[in-house]
PASEBA-1860 file (N, C-alpha, C; in nm, 3 decimals):
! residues 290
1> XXXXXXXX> 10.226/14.044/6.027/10.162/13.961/6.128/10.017/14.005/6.144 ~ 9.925/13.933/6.131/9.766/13.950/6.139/9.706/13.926/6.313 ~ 9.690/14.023/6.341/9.634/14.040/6.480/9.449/13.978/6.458 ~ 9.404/13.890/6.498/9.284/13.856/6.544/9.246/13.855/6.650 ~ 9.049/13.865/6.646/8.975/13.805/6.758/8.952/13.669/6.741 ~ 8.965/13.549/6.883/8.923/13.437/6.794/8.802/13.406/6.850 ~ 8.733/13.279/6.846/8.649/13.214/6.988/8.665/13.180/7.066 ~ 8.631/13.186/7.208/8.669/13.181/7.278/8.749/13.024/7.261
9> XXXXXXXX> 8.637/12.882/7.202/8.675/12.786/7.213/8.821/12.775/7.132 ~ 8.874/12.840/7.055/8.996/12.834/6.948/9.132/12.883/7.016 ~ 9.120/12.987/7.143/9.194/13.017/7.189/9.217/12.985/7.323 ~ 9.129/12.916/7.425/9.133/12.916/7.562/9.075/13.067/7.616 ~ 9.062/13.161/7.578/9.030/13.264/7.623/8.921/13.320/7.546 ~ 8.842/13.461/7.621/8.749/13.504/7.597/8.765/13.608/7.448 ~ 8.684/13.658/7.402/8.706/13.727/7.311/8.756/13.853/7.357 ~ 8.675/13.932/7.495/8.747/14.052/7.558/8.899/14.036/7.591
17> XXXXXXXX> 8.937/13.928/7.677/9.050/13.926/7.735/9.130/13.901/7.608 ~ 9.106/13.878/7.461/9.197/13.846/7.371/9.231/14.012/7.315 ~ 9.128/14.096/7.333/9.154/14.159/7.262/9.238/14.258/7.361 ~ 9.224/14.248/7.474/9.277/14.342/7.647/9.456/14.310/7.561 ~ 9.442/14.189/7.559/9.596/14.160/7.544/9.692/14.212/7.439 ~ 9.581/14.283/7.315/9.616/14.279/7.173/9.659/14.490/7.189 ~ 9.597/14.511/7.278/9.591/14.635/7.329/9.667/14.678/7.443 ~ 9.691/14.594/7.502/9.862/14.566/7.604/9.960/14.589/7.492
25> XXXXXXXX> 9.932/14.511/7.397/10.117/14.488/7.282/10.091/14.629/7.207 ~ 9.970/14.688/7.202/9.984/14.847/7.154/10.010/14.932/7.209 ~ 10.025/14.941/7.351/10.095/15.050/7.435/10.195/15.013/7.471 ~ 10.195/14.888/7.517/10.369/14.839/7.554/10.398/14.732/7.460 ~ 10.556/14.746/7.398/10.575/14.600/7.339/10.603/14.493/7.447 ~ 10.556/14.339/7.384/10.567/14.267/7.542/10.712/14.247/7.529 ~ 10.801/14.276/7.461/10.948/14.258/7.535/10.963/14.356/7.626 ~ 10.896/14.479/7.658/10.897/14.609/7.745/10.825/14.549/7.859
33> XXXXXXXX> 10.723/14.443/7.893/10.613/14.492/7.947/10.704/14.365/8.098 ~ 10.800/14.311/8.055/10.870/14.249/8.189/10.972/14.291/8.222 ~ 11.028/14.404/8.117/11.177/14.456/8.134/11.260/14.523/8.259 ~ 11.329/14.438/8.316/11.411/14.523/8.383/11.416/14.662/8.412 ~ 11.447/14.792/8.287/11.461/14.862/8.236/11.323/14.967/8.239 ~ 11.204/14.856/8.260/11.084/14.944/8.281/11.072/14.956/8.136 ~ 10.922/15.027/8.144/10.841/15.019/7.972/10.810/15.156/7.932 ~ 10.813/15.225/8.048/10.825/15.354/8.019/10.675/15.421/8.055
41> XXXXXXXX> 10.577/15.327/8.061/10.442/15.354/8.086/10.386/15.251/8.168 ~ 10.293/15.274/8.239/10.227/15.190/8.307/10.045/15.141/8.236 ~ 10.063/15.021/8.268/9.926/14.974/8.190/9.851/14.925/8.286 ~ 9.706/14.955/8.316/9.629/14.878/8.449/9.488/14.880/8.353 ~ 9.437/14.772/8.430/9.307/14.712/8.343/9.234/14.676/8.520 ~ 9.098/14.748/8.472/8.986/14.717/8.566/9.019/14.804/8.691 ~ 9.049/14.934/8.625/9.120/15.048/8.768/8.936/15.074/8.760 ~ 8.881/15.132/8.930/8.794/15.195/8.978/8.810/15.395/8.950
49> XXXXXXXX> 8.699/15.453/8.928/8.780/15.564/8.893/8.752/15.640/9.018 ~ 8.833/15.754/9.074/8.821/15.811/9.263/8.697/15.839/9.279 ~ 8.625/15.804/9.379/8.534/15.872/9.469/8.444/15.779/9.305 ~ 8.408/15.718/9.342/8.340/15.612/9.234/8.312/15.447/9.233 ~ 8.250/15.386/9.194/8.252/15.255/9.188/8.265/15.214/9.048 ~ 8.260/15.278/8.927/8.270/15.217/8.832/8.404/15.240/8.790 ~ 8.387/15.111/8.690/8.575/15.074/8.673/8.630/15.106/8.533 ~ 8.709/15.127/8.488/8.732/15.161/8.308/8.828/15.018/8.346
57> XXXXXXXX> 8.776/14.930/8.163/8.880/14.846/8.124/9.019/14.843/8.128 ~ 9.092/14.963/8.078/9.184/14.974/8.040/9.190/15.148/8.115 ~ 9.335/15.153/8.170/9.389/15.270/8.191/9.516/15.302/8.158 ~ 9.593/15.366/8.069/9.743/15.344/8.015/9.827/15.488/8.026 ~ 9.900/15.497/8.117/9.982/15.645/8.176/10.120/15.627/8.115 ~ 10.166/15.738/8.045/10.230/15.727/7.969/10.386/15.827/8.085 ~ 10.469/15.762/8.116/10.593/15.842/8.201/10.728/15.891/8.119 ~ 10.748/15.815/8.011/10.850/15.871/7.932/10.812/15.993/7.838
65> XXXXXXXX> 10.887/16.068/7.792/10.831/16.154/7.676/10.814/16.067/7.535 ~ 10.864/15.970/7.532/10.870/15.892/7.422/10.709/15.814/7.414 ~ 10.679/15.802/7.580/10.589/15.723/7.608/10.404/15.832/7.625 ~ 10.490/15.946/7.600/10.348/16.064/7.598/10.351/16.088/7.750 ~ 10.456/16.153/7.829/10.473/16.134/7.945/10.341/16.214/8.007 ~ 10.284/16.195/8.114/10.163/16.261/8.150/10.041/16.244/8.076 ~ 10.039/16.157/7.973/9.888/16.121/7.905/9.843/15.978/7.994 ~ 9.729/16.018/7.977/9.633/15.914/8.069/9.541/15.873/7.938
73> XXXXXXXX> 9.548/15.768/7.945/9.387/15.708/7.810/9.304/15.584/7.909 ~ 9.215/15.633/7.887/9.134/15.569/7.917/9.041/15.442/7.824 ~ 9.034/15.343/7.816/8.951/15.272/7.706/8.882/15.188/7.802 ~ 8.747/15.190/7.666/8.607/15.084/7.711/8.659/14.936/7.587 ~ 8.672/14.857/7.631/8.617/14.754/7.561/8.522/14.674/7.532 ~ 8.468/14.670/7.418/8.296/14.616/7.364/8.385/14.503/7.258 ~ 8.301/14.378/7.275/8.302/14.287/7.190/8.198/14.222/7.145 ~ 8.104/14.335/7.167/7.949/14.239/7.104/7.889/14.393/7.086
81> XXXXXXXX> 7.779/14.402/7.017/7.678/14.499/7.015/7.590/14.536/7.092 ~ 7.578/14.391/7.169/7.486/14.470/7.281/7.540/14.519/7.391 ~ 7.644/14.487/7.458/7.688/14.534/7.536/7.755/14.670/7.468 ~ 7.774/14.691/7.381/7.826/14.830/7.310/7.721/14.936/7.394 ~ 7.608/14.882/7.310/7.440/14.911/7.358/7.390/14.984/7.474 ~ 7.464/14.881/7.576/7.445/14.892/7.699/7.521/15.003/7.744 ~ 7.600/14.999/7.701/7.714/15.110/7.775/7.677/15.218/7.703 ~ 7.628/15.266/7.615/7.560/15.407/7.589/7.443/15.426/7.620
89> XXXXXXXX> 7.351/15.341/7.741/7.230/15.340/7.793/7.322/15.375/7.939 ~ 7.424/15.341/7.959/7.510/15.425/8.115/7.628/15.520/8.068 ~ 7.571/15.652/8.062/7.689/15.706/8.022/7.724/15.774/8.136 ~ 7.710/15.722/8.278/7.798/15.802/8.415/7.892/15.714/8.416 ~ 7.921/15.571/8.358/8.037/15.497/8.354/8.178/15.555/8.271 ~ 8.175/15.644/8.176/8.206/15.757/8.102/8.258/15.818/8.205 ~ 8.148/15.886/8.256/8.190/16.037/8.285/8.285/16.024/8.428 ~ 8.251/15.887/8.451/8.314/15.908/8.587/8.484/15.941/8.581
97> XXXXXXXX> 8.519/15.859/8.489/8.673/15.866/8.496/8.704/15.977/8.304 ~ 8.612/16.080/8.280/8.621/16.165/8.167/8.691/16.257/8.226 ~ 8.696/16.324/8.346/8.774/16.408/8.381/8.938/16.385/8.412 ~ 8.971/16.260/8.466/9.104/16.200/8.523/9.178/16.183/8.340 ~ 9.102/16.164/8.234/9.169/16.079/8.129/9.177/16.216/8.008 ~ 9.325/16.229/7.945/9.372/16.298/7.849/9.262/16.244/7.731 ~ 9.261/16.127/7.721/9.116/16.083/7.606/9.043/15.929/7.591 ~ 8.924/15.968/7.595/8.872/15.867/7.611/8.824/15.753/7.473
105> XXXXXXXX> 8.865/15.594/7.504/8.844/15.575/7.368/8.755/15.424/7.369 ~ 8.700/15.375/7.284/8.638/15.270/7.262/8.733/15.198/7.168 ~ 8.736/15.042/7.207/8.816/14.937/7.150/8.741/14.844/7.111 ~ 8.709/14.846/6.986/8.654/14.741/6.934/8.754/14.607/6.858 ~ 8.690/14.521/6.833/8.788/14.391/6.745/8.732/14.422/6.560 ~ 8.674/14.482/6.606/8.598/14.530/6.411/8.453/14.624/6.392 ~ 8.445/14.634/6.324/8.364/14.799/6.363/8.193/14.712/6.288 ~ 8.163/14.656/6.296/8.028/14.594/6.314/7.997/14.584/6.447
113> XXXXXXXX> 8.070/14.626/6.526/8.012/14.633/6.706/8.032/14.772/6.640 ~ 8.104/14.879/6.659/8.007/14.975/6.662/8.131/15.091/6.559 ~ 8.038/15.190/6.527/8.144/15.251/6.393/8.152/15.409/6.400 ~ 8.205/15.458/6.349/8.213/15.615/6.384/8.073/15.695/6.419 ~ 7.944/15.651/6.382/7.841/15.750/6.365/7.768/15.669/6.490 ~ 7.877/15.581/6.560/7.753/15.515/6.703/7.849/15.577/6.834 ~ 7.938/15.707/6.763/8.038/15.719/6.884/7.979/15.858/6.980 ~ 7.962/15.859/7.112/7.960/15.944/7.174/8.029/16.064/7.150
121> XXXXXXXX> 7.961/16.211/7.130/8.061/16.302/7.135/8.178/16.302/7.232 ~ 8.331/16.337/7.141/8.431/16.309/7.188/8.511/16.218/7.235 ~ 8.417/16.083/7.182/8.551/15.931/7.224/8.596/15.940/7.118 ~ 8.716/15.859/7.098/8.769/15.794/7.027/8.775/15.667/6.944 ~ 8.827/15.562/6.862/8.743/15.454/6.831/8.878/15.363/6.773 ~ 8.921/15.302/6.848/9.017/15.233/6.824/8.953/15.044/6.723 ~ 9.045/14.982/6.663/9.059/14.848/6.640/9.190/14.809/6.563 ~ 9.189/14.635/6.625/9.323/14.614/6.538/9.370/14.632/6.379
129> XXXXXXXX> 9.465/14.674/6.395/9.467/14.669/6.223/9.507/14.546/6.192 ~ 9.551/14.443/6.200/9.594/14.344/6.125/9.683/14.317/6.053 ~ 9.806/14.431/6.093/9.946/14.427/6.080/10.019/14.476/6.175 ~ 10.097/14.357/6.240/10.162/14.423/6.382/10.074/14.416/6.456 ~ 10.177/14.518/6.568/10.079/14.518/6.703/10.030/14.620/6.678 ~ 10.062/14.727/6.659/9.965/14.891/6.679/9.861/14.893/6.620 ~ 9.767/14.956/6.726/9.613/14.981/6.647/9.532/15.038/6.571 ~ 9.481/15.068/6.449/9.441/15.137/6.356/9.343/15.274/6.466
137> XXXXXXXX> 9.332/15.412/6.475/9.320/15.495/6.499/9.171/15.539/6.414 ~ 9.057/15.499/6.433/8.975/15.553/6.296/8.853/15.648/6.351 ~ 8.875/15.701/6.484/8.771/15.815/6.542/8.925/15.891/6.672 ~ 8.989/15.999/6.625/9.032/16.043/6.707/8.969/16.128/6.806 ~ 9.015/16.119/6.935/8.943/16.185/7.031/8.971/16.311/7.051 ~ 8.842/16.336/7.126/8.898/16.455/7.209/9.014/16.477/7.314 ~ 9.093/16.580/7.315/9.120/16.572/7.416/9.179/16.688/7.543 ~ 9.185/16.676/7.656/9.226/16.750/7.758/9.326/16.739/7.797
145> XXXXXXXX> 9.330/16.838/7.904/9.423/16.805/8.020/9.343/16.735/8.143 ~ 9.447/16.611/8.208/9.366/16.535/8.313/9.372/16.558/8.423 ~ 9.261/16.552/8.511/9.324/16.619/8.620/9.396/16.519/8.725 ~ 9.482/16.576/8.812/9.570/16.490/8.847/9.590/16.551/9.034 ~ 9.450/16.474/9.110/9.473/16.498/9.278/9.511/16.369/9.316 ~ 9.522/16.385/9.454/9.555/16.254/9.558/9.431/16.156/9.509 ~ 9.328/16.115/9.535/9.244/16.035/9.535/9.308/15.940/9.381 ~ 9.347/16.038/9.277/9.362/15.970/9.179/9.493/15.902/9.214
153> XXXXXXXX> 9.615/15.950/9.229/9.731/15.923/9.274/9.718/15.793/9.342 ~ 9.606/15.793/9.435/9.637/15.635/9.564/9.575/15.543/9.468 ~ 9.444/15.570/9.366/9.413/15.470/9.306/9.533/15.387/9.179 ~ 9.584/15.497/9.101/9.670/15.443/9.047/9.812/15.360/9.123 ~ 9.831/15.407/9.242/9.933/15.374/9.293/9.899/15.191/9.352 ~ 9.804/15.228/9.402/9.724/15.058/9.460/9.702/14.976/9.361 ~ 9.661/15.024/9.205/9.650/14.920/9.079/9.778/14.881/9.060 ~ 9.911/15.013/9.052/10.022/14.958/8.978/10.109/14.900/9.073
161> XXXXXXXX> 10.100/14.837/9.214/10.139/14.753/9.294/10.053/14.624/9.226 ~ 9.922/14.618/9.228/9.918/14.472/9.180/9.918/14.436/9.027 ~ 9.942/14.526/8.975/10.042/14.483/8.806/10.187/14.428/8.890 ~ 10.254/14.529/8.933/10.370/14.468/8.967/10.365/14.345/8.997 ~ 10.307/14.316/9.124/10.327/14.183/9.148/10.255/14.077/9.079 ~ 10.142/14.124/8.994/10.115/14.041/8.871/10.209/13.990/8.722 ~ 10.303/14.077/8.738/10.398/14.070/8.672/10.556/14.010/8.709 ~ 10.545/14.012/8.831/10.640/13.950/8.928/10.580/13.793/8.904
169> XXXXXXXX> 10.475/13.731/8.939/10.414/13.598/8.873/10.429/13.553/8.763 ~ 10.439/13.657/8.649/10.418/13.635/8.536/10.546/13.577/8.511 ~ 10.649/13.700/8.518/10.764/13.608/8.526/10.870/13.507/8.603 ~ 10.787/13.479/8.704/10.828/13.311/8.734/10.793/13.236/8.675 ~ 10.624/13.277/8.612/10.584/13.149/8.559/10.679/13.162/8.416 ~ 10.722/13.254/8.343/10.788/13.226/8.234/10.900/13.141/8.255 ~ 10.963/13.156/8.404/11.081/13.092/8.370/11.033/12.950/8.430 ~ 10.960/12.901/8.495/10.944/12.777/8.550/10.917/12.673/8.397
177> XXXXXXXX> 10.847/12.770/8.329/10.831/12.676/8.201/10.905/12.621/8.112 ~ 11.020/12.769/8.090/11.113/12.730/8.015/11.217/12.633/8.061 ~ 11.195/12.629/8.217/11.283/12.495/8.294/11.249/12.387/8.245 ~ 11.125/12.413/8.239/11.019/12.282/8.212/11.065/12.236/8.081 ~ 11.088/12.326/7.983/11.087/12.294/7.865/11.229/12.273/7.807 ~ 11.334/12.273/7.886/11.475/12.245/7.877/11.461/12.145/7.920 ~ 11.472/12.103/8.043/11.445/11.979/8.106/11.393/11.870/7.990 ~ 11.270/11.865/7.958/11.247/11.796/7.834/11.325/11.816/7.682
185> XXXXXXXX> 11.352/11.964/7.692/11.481/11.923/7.568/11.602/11.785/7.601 ~ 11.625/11.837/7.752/11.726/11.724/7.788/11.692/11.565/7.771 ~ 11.600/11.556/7.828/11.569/11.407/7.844/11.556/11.381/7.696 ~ 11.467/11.462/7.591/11.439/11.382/7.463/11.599/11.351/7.420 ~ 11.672/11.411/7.426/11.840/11.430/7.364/11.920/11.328/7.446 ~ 11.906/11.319/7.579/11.959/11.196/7.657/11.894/11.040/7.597 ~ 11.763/11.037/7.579/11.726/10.981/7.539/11.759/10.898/7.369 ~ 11.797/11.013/7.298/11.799/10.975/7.139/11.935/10.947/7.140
193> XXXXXXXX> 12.053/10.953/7.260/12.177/10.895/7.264/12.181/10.804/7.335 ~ 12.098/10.736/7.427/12.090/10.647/7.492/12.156/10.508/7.452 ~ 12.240/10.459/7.533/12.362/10.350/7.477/12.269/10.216/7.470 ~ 12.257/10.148/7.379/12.156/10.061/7.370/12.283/9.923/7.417 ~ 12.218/9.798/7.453/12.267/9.685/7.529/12.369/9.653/7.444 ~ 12.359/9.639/7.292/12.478/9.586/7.231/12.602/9.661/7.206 ~ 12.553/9.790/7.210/12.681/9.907/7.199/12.729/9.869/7.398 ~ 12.700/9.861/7.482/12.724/9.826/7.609/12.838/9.686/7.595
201> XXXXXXXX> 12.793/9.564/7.562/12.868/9.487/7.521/12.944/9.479/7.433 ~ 12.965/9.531/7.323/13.126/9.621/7.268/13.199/9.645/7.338 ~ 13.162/9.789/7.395/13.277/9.857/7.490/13.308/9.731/7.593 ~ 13.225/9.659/7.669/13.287/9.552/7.760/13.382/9.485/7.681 ~ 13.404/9.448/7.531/13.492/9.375/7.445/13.589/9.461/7.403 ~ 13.611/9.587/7.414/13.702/9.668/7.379/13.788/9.685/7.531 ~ 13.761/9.673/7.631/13.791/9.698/7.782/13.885/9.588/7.761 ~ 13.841/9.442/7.757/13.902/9.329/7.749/14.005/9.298/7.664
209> XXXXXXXX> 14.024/9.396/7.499/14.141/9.390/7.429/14.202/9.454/7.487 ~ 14.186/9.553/7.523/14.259/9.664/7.566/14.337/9.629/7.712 ~ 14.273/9.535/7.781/14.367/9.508/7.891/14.452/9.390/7.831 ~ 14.417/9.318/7.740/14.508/9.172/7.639/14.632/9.246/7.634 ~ 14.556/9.403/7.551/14.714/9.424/7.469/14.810/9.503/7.567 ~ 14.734/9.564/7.654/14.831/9.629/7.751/14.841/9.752/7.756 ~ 14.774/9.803/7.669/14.761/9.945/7.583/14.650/10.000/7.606 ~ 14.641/10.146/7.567/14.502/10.198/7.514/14.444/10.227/7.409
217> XXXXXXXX> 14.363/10.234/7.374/14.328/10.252/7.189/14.267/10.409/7.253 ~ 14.292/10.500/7.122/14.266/10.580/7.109/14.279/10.647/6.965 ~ 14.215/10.775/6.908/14.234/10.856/6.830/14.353/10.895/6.753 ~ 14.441/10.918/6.896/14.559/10.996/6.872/14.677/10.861/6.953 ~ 14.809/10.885/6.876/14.903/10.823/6.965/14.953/10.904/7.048 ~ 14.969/10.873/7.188/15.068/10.917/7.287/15.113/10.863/7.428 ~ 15.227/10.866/7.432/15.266/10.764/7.555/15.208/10.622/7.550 ~ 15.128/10.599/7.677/15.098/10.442/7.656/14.966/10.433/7.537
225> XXXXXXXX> 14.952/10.529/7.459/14.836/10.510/7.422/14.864/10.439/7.244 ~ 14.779/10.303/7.224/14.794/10.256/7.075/14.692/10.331/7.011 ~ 14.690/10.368/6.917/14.620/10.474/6.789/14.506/10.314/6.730 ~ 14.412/10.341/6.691/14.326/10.245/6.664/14.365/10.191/6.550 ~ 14.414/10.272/6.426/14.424/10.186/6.300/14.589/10.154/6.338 ~ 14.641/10.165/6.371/14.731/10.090/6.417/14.739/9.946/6.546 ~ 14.651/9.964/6.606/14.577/9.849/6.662/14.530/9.718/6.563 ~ 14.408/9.809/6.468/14.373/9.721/6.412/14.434/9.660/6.283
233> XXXXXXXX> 14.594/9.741/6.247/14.713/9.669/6.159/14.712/9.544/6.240 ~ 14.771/9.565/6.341/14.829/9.481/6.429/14.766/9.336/6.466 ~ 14.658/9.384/6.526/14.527/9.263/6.501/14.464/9.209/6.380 ~ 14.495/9.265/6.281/14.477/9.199/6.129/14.560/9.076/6.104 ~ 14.729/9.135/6.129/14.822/9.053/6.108/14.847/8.955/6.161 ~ 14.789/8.985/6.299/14.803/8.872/6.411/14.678/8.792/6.419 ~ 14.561/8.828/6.341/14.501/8.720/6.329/14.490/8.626/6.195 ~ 14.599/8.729/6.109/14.559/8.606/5.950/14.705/8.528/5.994
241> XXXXXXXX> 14.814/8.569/6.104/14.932/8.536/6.100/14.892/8.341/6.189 ~ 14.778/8.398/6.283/14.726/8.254/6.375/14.638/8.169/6.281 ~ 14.558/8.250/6.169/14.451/8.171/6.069/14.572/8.091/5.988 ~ 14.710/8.142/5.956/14.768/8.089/5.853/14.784/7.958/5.925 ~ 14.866/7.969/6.075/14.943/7.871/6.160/14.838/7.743/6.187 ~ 14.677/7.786/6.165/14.611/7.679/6.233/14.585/7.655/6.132 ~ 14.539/7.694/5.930/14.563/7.635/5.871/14.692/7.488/5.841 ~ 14.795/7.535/5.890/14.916/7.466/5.835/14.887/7.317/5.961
249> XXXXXXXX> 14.901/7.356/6.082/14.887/7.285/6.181/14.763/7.167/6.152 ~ 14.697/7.243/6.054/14.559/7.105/6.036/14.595/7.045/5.905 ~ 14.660/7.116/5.820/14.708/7.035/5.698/14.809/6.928/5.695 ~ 14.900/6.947/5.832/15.006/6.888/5.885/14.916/6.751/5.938 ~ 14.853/6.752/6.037/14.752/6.652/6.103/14.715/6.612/5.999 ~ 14.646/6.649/5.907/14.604/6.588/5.756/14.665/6.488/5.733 ~ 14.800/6.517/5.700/14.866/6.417/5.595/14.939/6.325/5.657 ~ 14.943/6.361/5.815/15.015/6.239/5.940/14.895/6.142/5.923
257> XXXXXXXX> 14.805/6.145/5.903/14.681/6.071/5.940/14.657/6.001/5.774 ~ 14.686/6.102/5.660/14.712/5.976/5.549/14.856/5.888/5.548 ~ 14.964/5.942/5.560/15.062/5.867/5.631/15.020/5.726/5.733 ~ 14.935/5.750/5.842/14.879/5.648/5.922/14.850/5.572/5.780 ~ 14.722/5.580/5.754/14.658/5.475/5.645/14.728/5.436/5.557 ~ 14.831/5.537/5.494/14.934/5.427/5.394/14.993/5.328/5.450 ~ 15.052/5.383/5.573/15.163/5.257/5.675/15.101/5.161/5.701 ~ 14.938/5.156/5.739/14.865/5.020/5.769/14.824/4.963/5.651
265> XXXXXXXX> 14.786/5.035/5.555/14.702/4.974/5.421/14.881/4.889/5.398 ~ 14.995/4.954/5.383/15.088/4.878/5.361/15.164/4.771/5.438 ~ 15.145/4.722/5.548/15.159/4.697/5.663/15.088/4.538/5.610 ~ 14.950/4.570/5.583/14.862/4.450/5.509/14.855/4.396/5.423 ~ 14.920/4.502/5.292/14.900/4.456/5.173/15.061/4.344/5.200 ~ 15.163/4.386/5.271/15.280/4.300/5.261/15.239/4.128/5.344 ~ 15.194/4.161/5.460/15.102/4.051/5.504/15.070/3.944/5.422 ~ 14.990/3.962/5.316/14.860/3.930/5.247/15.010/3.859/5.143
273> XXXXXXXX> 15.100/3.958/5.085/15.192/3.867/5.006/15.261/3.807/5.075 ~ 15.297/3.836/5.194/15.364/3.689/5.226/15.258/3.544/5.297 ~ 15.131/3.586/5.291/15.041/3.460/5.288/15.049/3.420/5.158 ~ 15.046/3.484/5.066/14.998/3.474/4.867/15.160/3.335/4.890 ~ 15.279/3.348/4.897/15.369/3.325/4.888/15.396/3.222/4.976 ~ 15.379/3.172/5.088/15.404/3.064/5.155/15.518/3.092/5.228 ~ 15.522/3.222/5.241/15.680/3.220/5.274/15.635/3.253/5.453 ~ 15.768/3.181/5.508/15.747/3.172/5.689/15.779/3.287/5.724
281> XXXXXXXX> 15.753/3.307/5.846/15.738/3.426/5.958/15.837/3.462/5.975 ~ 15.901/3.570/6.021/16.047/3.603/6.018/16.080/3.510/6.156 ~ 16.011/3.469/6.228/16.055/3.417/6.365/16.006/3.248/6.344 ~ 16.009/3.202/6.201/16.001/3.071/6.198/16.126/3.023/6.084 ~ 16.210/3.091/6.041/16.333/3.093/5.933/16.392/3.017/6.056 ~ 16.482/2.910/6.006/16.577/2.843/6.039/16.709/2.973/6.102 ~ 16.770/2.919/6.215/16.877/2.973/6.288/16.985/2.993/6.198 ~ 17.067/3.087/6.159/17.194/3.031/6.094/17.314/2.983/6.136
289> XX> 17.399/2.914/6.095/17.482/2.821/6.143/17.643/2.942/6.225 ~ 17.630/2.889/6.346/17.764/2.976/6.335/17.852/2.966/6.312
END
């Protein structure tokens, strides 16, 4: 996986805050960084350092032994050269929080902002490597022991209340989305089964056999229920058995109706011979004698 800086316009975000984030997934993985279970370290960005006004980017306290329990790091983030610049034209922004931090380090996105021979004695010089999350290591620091009074204690304690509850946000908003985004799984899927008008008028025509026959159609036979291809035996037979009957019934009418026309065509043609013939009417023949 290739870790980048992008533009701001390519990502919605700034080039610093891309890289703040890329340096979050190197101290904590983000499946750690909402966990239940805790991450084992605490991460705060834009802590003030005690009895001070200036702020370090990044502050990352490590509580597990896994996690470097009791290391404090401190990092500057530079994403341009001049502001690199700038910040080695203030080096009490340094020093302020050099004593509180096990080691102090500079985070660059690529070392054309600034490279081992532009590093203050004793920082460090971090950038992404471009595989994974962890960060390529290429100026190790110095380092101490930090010191660790009250002043520092309330500051860290007041940052890692509003991580918490920055993280308490974070994950509502994860889950409101993924509502969001089920919800629309649903509808597209309700949608792509959606019973269209003629499948509607079927089933109204299947309701209506089904109360004809008295029965139910179904899959399976049981009890009152008729099995479909046995239905549709049934309705096969019974409709070539009515196609045969109304065949016959019209062939029948057929031939009553040539019957008609023979009986009259003959009816006339006998007519016609007894005009041809001269012969009298049956009701003009002489009486016979009794």
């Amino acid at each position: 996986m290739t870790t980048t800086v992008t533009e701001p316009e390519a990502s919605g975000k700034g080039p610093t805050k891309q890289l703040e984030e890329l340096l979050h997934a190197h101290f904590i993985k983000p499946d750690d960084q909402t966990s239940v279970a805790g991450a084992g370290a605490i991460y705060l960005t834009e802590v003030t350092a005690p009895g001070s006004n200036r702020r370090a980017d990044v502050v990352h306290i490590g509580l597990w032994q896994s996690r470097g329990a009791g290391r404090i790091d401190v990092c500057e983030l530079k994403t341009s050269r001049s502001d690199f610049l700038r910040e080695l034209n203030d080096p009490a922004k340094a020093e302020a929080w050099w004593p509180y931090s096990t080691a102090f380090w500079l985070v660059v996105p690529h070392l054309s902002i600034a490279g081992p021979d532009d590093l203050p004695a004793g920082w460090g010089l971090m950038v992404p490597s471009g595989r994974g999350r962890r960060f390529k290591t290429v100026v190790k620091p110095a380092e101490r022991e930090p010191r660790i009074d009250i002043p520092l204690l309330v500051t860290l304690l007041k940052n890692t209340e509003t991580v918490r509850t920055n993280s308490l946000g974070k994950v509502r908003t994860d889950l409101v989305n993924q509502a969001y985004r089920r919800e629309q799984e649903l509808r597209r899927e309700l949608n792509a089964h959606a019973v269209n008008p003629r499948t509607v008028k079927r089933l109204e025509l299947l309701d209506l056999l089904e109360e004809a026959l008295g029965e139910r159609l179904d899959t399976e036979t049981w009890h009152d229920r008729l099995s479909a291809p046995d239905a549709a035996s049934a309705l096969r037979a019974f409709v070539l058995g009515q196609k045969a009957l109304t065949e016959s019934r019209k062939e029948m009418e057929r031939r009553a109706r040539e019957f008609d026309r023979i009986r009259e065509s003959a009816t006339r043609a006998a007519a016609d011979l007894r005009a041809a013939l001269a012969l009298p009417a049956a009701d003009q023949l002489p009486a016979k004698e009794a």
